[in-house]
mmCIF file as gemmi writes it, N, C-alpha and C atoms, coordinates in Angstrom:
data_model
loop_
_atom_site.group_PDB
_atom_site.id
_atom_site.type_symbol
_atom_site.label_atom_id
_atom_site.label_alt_id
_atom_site.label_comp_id
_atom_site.label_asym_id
_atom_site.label_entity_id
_atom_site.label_seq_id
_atom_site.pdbx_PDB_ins_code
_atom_site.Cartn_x
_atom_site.Cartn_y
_atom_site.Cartn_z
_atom_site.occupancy
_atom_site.B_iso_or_equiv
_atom_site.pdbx_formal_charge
_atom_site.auth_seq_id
_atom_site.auth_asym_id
_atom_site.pdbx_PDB_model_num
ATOM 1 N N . UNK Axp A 1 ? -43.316 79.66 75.83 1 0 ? 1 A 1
ATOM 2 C CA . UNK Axp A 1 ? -43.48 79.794 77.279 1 0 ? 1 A 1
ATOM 3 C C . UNK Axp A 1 ? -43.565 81.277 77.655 1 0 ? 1 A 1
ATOM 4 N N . UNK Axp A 2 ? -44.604 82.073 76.871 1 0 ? 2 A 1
ATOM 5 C CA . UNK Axp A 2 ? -44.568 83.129 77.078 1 0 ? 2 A 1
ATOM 6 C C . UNK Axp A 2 ? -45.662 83.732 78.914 1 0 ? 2 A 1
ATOM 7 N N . UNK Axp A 3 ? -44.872 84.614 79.411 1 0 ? 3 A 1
ATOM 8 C CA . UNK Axp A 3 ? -45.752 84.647 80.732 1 0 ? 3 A 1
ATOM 9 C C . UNK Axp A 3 ? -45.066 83.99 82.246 1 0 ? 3 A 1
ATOM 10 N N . UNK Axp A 4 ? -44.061 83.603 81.925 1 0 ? 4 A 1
ATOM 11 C CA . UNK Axp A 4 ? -42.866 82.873 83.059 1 0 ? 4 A 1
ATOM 12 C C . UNK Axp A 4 ? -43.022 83.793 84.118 1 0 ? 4 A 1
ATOM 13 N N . UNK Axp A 5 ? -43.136 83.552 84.968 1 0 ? 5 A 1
ATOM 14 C CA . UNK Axp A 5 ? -42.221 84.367 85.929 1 0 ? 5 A 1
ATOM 15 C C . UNK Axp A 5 ? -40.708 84.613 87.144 1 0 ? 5 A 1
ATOM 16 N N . UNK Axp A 6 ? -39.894 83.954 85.986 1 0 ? 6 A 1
ATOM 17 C CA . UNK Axp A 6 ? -38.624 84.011 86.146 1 0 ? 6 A 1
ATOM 18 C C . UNK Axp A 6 ? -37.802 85.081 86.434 1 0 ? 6 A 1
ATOM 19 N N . UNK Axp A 7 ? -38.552 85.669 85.506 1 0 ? 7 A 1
ATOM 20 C CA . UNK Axp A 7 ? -38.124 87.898 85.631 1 0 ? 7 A 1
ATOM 21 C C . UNK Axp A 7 ? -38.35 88.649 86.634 1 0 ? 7 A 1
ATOM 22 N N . UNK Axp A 8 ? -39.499 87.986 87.03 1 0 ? 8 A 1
ATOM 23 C CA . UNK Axp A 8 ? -39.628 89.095 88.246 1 0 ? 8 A 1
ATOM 24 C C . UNK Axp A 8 ? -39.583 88.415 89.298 1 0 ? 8 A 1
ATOM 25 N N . UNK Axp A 9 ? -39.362 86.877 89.636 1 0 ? 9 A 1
ATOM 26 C CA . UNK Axp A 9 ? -39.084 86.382 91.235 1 0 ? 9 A 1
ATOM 27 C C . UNK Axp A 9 ? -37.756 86.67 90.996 1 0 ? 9 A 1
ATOM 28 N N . UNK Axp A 10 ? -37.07 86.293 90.206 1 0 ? 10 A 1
ATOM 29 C CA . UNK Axp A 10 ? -35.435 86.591 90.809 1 0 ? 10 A 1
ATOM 30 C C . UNK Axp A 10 ? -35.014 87.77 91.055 1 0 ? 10 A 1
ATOM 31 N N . UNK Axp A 11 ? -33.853 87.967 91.926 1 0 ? 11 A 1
ATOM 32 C CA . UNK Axp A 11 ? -33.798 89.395 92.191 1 0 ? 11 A 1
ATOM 33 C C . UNK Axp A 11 ? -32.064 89.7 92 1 0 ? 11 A 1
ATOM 34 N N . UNK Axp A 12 ? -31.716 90.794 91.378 1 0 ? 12 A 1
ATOM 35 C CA . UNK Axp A 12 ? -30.23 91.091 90.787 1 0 ? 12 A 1
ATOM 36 C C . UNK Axp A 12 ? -29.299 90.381 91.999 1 0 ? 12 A 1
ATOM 37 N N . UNK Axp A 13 ? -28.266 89.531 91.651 1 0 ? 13 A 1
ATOM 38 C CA . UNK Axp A 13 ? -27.17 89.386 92.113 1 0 ? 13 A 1
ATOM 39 C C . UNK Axp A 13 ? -26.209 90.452 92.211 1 0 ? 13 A 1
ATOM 40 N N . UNK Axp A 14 ? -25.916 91.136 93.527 1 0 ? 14 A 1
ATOM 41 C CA . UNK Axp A 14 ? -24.54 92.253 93.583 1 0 ? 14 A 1
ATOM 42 C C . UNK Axp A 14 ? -23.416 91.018 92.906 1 0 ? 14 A 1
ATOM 43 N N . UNK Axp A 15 ? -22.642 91.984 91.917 1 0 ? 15 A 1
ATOM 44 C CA . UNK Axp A 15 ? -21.129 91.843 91.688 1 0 ? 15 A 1
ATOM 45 C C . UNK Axp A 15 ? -20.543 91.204 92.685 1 0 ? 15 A 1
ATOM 46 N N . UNK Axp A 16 ? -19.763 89.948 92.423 1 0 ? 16 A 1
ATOM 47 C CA . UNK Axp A 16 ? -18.515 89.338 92.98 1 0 ? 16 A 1
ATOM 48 C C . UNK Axp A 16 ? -17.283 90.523 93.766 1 0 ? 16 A 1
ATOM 49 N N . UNK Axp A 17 ? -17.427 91.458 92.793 1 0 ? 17 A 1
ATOM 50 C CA . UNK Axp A 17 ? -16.3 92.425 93.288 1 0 ? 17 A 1
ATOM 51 C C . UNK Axp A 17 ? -16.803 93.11 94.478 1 0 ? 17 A 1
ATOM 52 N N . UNK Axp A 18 ? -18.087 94.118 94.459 1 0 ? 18 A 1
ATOM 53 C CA . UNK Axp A 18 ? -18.674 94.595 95.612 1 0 ? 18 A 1
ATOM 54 C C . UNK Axp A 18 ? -18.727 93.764 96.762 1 0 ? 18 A 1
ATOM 55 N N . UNK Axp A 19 ? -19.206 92.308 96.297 1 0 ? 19 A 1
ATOM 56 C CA . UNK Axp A 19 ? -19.428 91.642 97.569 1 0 ? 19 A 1
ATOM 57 C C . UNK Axp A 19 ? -17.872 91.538 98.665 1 0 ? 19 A 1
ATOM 58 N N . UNK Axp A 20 ? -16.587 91.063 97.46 1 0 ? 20 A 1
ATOM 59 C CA . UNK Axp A 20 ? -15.485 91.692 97.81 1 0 ? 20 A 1
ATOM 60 C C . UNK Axp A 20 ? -15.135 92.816 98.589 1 0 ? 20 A 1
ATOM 61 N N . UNK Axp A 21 ? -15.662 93.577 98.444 1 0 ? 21 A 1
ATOM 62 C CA . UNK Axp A 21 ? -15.019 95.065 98.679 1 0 ? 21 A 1
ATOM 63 C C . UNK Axp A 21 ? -16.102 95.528 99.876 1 0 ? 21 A 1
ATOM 64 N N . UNK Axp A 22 ? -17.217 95.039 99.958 1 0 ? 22 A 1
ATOM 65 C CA . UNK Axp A 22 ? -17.721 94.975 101.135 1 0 ? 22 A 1
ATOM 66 C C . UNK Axp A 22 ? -17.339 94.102 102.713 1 0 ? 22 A 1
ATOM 67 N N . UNK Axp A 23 ? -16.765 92.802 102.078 1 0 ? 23 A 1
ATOM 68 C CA . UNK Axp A 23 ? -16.269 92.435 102.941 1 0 ? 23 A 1
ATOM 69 C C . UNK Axp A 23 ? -15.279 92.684 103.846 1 0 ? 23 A 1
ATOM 70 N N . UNK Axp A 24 ? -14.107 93.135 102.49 1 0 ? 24 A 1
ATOM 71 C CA . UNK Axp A 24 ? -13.035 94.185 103.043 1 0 ? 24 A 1
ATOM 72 C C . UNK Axp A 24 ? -12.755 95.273 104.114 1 0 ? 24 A 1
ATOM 73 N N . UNK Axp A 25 ? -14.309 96.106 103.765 1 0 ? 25 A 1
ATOM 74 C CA . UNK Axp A 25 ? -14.486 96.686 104.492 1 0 ? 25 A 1
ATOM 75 C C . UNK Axp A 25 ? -14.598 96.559 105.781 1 0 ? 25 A 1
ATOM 76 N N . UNK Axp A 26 ? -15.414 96.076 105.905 1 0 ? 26 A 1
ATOM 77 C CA . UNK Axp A 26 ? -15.922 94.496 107.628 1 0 ? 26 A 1
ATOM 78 C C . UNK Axp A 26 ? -14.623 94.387 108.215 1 0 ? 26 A 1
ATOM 79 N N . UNK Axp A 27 ? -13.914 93.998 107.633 1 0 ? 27 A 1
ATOM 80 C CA . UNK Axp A 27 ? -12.768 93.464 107.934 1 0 ? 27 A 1
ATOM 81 C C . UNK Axp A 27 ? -11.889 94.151 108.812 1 0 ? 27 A 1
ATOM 82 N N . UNK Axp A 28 ? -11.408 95.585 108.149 1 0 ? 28 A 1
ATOM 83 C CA . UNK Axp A 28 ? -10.513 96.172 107.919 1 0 ? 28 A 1
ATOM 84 C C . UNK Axp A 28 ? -11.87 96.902 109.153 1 0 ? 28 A 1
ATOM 85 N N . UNK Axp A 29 ? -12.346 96.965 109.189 1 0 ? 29 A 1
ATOM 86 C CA . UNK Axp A 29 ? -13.644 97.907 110.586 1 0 ? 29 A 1
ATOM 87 C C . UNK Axp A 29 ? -12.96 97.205 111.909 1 0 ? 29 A 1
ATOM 88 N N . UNK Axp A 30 ? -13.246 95.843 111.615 1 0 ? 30 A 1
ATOM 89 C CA . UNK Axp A 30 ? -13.504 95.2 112.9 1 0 ? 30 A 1
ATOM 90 C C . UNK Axp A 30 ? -11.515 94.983 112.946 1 0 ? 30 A 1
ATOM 91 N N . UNK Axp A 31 ? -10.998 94.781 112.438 1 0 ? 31 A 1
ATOM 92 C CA . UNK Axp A 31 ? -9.175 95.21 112.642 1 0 ? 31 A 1
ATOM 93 C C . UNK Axp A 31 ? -8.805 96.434 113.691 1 0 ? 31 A 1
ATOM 94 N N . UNK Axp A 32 ? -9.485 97.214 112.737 1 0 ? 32 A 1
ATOM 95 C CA . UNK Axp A 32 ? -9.219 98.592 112.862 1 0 ? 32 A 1
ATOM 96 C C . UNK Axp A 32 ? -9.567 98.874 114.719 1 0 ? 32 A 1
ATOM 97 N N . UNK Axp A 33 ? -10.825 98.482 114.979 1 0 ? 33 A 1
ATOM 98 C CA . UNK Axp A 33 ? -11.971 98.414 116.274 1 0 ? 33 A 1
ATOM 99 C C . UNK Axp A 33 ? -10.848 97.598 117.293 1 0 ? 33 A 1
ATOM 100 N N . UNK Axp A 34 ? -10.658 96.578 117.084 1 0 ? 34 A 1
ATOM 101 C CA . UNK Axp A 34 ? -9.213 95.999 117.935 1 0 ? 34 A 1
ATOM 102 C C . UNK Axp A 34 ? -7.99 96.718 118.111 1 0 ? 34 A 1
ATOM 103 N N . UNK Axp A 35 ? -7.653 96.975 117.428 1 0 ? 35 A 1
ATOM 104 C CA . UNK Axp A 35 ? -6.043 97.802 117.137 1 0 ? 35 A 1
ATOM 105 C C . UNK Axp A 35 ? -6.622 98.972 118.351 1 0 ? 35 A 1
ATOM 106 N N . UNK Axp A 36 ? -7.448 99.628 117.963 1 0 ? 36 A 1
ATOM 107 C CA . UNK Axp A 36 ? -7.754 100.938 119.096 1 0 ? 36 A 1
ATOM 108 C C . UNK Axp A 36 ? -8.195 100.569 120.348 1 0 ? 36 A 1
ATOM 109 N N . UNK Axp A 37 ? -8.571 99.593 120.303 1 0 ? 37 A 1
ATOM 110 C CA . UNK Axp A 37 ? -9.065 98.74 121.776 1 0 ? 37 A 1
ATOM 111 C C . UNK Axp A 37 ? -7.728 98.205 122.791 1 0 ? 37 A 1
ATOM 112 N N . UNK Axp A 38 ? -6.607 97.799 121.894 1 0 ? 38 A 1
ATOM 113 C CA . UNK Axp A 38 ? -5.596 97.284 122.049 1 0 ? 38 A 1
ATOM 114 C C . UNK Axp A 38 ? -4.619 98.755 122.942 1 0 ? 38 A 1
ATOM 115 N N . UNK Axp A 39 ? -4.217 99.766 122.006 1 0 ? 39 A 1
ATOM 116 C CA . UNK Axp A 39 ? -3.422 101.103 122.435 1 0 ? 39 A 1
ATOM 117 C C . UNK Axp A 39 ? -4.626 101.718 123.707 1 0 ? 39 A 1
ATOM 118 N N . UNK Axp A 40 ? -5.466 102.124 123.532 1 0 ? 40 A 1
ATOM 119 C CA . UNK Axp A 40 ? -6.25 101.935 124.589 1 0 ? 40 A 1
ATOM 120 C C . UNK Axp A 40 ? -5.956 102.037 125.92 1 0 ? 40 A 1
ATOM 121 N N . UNK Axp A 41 ? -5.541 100.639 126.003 1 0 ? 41 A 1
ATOM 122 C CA . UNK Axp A 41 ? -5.001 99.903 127.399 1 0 ? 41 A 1
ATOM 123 C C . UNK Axp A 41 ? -3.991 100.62 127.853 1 0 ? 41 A 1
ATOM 124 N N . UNK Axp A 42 ? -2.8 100.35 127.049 1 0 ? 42 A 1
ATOM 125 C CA . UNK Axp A 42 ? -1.685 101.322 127.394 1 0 ? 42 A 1
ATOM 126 C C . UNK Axp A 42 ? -1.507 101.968 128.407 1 0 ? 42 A 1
C-alpha cells in the first residue's frame, strides 16, 4: 500500500501534558481576572 495518504492528512497531536498546562493557564487567567474584579469593588 505504497502511496497512502495517511502522512500527510493527519496532523501532529499536541501532548496530553501541554494541552494540560494550557488549560491551567485559562484557568488560573480567568481566576485571576475575577479575584481583581472582586477587590476592585472594595
Amino acid at each position: 500500500m505504497r502511496g497512502t495518504s495517511f502522512d500527510k492528512a493527519s496532523q501532529p497531536v499536541p501532548e496530553p501534558l501541554t494541552i494540560l498546562g494550557a488549560g491551567t493557564a485559562v484557568a488560573f487567567a480567568a481566576a485571576f481576572k475575577i479575584k481583581l474584579k472582586t477587590v476592585s469593588k472594595k
